[in-house]
C-alpha positions in Angstrom: -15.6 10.2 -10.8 -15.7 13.9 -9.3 -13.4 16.2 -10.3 -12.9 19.3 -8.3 -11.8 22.7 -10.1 -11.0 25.6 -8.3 -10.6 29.3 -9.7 -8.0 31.1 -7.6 -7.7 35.0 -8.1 -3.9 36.0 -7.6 -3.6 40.0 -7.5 -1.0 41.4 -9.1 -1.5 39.2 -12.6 -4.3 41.5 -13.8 -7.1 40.3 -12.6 -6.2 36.8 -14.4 -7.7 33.7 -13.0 -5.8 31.2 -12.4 -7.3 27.1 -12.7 -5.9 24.9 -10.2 -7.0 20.7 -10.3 -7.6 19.3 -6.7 -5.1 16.5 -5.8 -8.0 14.2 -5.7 -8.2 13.9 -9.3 -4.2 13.2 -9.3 -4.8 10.4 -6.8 -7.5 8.9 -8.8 -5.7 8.9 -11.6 -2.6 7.5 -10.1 -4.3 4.9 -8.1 -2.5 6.0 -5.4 -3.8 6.4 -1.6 -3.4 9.9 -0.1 -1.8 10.2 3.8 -4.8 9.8 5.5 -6.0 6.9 3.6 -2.9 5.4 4.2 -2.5 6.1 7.6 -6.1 4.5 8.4 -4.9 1.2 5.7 -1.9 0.9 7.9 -3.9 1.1 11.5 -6.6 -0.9 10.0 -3.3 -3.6 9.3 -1.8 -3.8 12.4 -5.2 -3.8 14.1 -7.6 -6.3 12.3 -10.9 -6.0 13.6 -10.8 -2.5 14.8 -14.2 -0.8 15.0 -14.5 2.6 13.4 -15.1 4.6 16.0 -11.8 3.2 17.9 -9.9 4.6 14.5 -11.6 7.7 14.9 -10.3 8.6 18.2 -7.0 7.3 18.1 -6.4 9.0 14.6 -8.1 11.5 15.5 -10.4 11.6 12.2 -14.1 13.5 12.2 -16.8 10.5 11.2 -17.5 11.5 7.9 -14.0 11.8 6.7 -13.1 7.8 8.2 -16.6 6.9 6.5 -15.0 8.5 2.6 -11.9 6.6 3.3 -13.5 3.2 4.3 -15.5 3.4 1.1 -12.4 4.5 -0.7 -10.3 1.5 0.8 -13.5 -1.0 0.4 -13.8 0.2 -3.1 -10.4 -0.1 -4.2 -10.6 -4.1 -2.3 -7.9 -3.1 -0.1 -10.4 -4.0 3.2 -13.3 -5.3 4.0 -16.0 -5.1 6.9 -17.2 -8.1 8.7 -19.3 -8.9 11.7 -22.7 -7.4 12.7 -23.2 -3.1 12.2 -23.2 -3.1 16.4 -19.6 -5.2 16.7 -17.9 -5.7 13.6 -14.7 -4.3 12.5 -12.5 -4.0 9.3 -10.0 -6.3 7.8 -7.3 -6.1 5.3 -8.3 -8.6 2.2 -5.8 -11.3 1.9 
């Protein structure tokens, strides 16, 4: 698990820093989905078999973000990948 910590510096409070946690850890530890990897969960749903780069451009998603929520979503067992790396697509598990 990576957890992301952030110093902020707010003026005005003396120089004081001022620790912030990311919302990842929150999601983590909520086993909860954020928007986007809902939003892709719910194309992948009413889509099955899409290909990845057909979720890219009609979510409008860079690469490498879709590729951290597939493995998020293939992780948690919420879809998985079939067919060849050319022509397959993603599927929600059953």
């Amino acid at each position: 698990m990576t957890v992301i910590y952030s110093m902020e510096y707010q003026p005005g409070k003396s120089g004081q820093l001022n620790g912030t946690l990311s919302g990842t850890l929150n999601g983590i530890l909520n086993d909860t989905l954020n928007e986007k990897q809902n939003r892709v969960l719910n194309f992948i749903a009413a889509s099955s078999g899409v290909q990845a780069q057909i979720i890219i451009d009609q979510l409008a998603i860079p690469r490498d973000t879709l590729n951290k929520i597939l493995k998020v979503l293939t992780d948690r067992e919420l879809i998985e990948r079939r067919g060849s790396k050319k022509t397959g697509g993603y599927y929600v598990k059953k």
